[in-house]
N, C-alpha and C positions, 0 to 999 in steps of 0.2 A: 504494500500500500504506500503512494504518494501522499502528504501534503503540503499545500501551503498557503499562508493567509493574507490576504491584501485588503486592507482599512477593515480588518475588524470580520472579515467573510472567510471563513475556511472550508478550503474545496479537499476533498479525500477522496482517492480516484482507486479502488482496487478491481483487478485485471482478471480473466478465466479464457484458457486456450477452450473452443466449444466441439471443434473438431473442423475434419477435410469434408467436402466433396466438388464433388464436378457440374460445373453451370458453361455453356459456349465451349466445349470441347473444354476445359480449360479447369485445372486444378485451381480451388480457394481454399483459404484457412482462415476459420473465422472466430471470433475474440466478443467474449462481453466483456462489458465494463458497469462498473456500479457506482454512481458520483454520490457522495453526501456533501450537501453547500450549508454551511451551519454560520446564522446569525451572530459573532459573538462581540457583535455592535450596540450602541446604544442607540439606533436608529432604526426604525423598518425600511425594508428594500424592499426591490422587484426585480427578480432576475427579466430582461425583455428581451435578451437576443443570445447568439452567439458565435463563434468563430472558429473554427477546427484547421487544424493542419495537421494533414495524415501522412506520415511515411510507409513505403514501402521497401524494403530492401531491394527487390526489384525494379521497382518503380518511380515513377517524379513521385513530387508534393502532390498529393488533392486537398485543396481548399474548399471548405464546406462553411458558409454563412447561412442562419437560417434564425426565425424569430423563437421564442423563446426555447426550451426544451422537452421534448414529446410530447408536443401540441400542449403544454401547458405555460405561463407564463408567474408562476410562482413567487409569493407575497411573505415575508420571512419579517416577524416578528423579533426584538430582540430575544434572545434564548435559544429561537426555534429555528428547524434543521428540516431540508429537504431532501429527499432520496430518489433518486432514481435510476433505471437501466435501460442502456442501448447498447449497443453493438458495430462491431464494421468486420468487411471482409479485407484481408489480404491475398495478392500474389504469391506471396513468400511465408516460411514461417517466420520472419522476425519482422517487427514494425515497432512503431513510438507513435503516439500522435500526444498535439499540446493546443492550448489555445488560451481564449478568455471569454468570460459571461460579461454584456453590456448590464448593468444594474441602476437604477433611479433610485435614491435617496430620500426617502418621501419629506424628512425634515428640510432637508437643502433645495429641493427637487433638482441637483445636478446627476446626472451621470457619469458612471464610475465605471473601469472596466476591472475585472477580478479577473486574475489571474490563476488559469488551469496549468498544473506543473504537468510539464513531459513525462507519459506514463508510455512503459515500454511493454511490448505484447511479444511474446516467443512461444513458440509451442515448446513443450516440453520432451517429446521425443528429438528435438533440433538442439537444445543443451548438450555441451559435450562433458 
């Protein structure tokens, strides 16, 4: 498990190899991932968007922006903590992806970005 926390927002990102198979002729290897985004502000937030950069060992960069996270846009009370899980597919078994959540400040109403730490994805029959 990753973390790490920007103004007060701690992101926790822990990783699961889910397995192989074959989509377009073409071997994937595919990876959850499980985020916890925990308030530990004096403020309520809004996570409203976000921003991915996905490695492949094989592969370039994919850039993935999209509004909040699985179709939710999540309201985070001082104390309180949001969880949730997505996934991506690789080429390869080894990958990283990192990014940041856009967030609104309902006290300031500025936007903030939080900062997602580089979380690395390996299968585990690819460890040597």
């Amino acid at each position: 498990m990753v973390s790490q926390i920007t103004r007060g927002i701690k992101i926790s990102v822990l990783t699961s190899f889910e397995g192989t198979y074959f989509k377009n002729y073409k071997i994937h290897f595919a990876f959850s991932y499980v985020i916890t985004i925990e308030n530990h502000s004096k403020d309520s937030v809004q996570l409203t968007s976000r921003h991915w950069e996905i490695f492949d060992s094989l592969n370039d960069l994919e850039v993935v922006d999209g509004e909040g996270v699985i179709g939710k846009k999540p309201v985070l009370k001082p104390g309180e903590n949001h969880t949730y899980s997505s996934g991506c597919l690789l080429s390869s078994p080894y990958g990283a992806m990192k990014g940041h959540f856009n967030m609104i400040n309902f006290t300031t109403t500025k936007i903030f970005k939080v900062i997602v730490p580089t979380f690395r994805m390996c299968a585990p029959f690819a460890l040597n």
